[in-house]
C-alpha positions in Angstrom: 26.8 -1.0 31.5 28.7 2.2 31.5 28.1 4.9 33.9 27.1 8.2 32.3 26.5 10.1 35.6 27.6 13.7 35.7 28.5 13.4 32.1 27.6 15.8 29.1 25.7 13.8 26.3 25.0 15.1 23.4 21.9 13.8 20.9 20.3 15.2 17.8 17.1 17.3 18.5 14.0 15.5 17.6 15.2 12.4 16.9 13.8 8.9 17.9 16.9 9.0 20.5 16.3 12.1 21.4 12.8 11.1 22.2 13.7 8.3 24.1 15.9 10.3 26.3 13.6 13.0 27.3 10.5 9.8 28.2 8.7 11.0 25.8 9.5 7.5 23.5 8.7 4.3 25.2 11.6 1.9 25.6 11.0 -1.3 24.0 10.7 -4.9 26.6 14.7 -5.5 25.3 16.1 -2.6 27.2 17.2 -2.9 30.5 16.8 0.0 32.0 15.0 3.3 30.3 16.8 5.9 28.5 15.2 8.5 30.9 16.3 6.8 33.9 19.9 5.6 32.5 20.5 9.5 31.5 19.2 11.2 34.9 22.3 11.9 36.0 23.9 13.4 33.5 24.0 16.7 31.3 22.0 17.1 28.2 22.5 19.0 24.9 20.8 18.7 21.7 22.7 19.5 18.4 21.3 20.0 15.2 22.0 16.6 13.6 23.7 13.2 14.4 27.7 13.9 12.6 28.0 17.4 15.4 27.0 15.1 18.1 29.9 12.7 17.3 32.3 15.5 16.6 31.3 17.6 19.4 32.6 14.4 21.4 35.1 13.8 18.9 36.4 17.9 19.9 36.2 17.1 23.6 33.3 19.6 24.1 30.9 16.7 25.0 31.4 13.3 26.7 29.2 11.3 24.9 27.1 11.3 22.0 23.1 9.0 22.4 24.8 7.2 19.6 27.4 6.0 21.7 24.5 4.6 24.2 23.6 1.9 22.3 27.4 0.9 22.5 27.4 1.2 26.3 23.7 -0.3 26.8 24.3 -3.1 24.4 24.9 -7.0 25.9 26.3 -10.3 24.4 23.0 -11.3 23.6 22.8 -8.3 20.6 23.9 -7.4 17.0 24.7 -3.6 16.2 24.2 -2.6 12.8 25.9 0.6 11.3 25.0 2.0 8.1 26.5 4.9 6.1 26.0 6.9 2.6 28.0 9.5 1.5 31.4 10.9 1.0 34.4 9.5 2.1 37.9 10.0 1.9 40.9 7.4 2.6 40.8 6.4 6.1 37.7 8.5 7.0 33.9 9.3 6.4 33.1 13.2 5.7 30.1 14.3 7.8 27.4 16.6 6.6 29.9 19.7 7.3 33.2 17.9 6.7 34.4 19.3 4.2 34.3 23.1 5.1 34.9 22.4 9.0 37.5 19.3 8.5 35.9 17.2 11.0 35.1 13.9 10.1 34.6 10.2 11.5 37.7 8.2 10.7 37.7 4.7 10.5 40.2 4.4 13.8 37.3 6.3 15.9 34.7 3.8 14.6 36.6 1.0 15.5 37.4 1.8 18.8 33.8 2.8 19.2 32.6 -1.0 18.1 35.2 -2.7 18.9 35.1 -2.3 22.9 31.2 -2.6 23.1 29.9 -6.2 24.2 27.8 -6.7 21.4 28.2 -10.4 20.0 28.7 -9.0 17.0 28.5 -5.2 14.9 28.2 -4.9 11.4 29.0 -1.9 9.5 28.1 -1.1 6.4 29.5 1.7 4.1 28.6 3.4 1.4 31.4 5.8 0.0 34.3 6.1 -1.8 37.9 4.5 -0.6 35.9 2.8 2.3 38.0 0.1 1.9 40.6 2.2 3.5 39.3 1.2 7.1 41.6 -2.3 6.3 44.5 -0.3 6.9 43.3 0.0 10.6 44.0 -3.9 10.7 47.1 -4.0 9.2 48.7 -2.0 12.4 48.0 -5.5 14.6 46.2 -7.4 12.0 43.0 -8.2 12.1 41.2 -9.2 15.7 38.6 -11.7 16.0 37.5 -10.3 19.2 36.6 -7.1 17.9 33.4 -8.8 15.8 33.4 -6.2 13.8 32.6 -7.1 10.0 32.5 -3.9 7.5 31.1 -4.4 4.4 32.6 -1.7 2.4 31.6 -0.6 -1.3 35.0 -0.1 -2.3 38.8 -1.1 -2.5 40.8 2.1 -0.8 41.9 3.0 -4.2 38.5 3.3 -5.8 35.4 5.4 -5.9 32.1 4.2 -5.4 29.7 4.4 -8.2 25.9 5.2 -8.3 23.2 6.2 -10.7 20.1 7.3 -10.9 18.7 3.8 -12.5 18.9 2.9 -9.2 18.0 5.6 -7.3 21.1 5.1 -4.9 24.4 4.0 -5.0 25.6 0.2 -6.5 26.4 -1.4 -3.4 23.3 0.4 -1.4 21.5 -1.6 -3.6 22.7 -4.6 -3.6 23.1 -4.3 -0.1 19.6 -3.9 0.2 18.4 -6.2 -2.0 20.4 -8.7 -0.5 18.8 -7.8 3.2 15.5 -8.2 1.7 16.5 -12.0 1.1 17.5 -12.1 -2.2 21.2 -13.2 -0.8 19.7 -16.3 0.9 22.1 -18.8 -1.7 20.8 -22.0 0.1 17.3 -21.3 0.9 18.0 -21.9 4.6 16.4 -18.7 5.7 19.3 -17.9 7.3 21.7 -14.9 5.6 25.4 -15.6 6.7 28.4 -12.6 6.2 29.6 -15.0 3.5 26.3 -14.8 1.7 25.6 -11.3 2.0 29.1 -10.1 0.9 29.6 -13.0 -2.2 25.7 -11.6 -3.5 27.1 -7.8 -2.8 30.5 -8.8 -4.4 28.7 -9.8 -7.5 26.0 -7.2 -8.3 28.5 -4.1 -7.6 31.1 -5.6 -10.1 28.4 -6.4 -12.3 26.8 -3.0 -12.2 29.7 -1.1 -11.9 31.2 -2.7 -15.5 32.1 -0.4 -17.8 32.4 -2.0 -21.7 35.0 -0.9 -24.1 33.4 -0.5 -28.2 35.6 -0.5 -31.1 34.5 1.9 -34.0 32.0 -0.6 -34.6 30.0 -1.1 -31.6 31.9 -4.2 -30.8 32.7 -4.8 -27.8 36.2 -5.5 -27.4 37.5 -5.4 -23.7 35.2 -4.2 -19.9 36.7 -2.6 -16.5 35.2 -3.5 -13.8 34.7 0.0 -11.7 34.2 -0.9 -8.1 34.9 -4.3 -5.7 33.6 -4.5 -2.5 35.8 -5.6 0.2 35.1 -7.4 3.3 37.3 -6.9 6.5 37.1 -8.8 9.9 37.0 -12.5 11.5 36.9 -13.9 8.2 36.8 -17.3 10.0 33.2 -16.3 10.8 31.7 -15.7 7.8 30.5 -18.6 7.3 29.3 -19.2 10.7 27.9 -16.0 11.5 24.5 -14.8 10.6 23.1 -11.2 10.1 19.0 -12.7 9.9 16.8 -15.5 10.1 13.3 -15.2 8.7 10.8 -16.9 10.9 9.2 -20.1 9.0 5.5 -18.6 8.8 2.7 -20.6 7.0 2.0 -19.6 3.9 5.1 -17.1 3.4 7.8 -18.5 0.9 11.2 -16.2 1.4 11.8 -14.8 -2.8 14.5 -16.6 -4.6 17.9 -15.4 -5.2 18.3 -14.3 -8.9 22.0 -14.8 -10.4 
């Protein structure tokens, strides 16, 4: 576990972290130690949201941001997820403010940030346009298995990602989603591997993203698929590695995948 003593952390005010921090949020029984006590040694400040936390770190103004504590309290025994919606740009996601103050999280920081916690395994997922960017950050030392690091990204790096308001959020949100909720679960094992998640993402973002070429007749003569997902990390794991298992209670039948 990392030592944060003497160190200025930085959280977003009245968040759950936040709240955990201060004692005034109980610690689940899976935490080692409390936030509360963990922190009593350091310096806090609250920001305004979560994306100045990371940048005040980011700027050197801070040492750490609470979202960097799960990194630091996190064991071989647990799974990280990280989820993201909104813009991006290659190589980077744009924060709340990004855009007019030009800091954002590239996909170098978030690597290094998940890629030298203990977890067993981190997924990412992301939500924006060129996310598929962060597989140039691979292609400097090629891709490390012992990083565990899988991003599910909604895009190829030279692509936008799509949404609409049919769906109330963006094409691979949904699917994402969807496919969380079970619907991804190919063999009915109750158990949803990378491989499976991705291959149901894969299909219902190219799907929905299809865009069908008419002749002057309403025929429809040719289609251009918008948006492909891409999956980067220890491909050698998909198969092996598994993001849930739904517990096997009476009377409870998991929903069946739809094609």
């Amino acid at each position: 576990m990392a030592d944060v003593s003497g160190l200025t952390v930085v959280a977003e005010q009245g968040s759950t972290g936040e709240g955990k921090l201060l004692g005034t949020i109980e610690d689940d029984e899976t935490v080692e130690v409390s936030a509360e006590e963990y922190f009593k040694d350091s310096n806090y400040v609250a920001v305004d949201s979560m994306a100045k936390a990371l940048m005040e770190v980011k700027a050197g103004t801070a040492d750490v941001a609470l979202v960097d504590s799960v990194c630091a309290l996190a064991t071989e025994q647990d799974d990280i997820m990280f989820y993201f919606s909104g813009h991006g740009f290659p190589g980077m996601l744009v924060t709340y403010d990004g855009i007019t103050s030009g800091e954002n999280i590239t996909y170098a920081y978030l690597r290094e940030r998940l890629g030298g916690c203990k977890a067993r395994n981190k997924f990412c997922f992301v939500d924006a346009c060129y996310s598929g960017s962060t597989a140039d950050e691979y292609t400097k030392g090629g891709p490390s298995a012992t990083d565990g690091i899988f991003y599910f990204m909604s895009s190829s790096k030279g692509e936008t990602s799509g949404e609409s308001t049919l769906y109330d959020n963006g094409f691979f949100t949904q699917a994402l989603v969807a496919g969380l909720k079970g619907m991804a679960d190919g063999d009915h094992n109750r158990e949803l591997t990378v491989h499976e998640l991705f291959t149901y993402c894969y299909k219902r973002v190219t799907k929905m993203s299809t865009r069908y070429i008419k002749d002057d007749q309403g025929n429809v003569t040719d289609s251009i698929v918008k948006q492909h997902p891409q999956l980067v990390g220890p491909l050698s794991r998909t198969n092996s590695t598994n993001i849930f298992t739904w517990p096997k209670s009476a009377g409870r039948t998991q929903p069946k995948p739809k094609p």
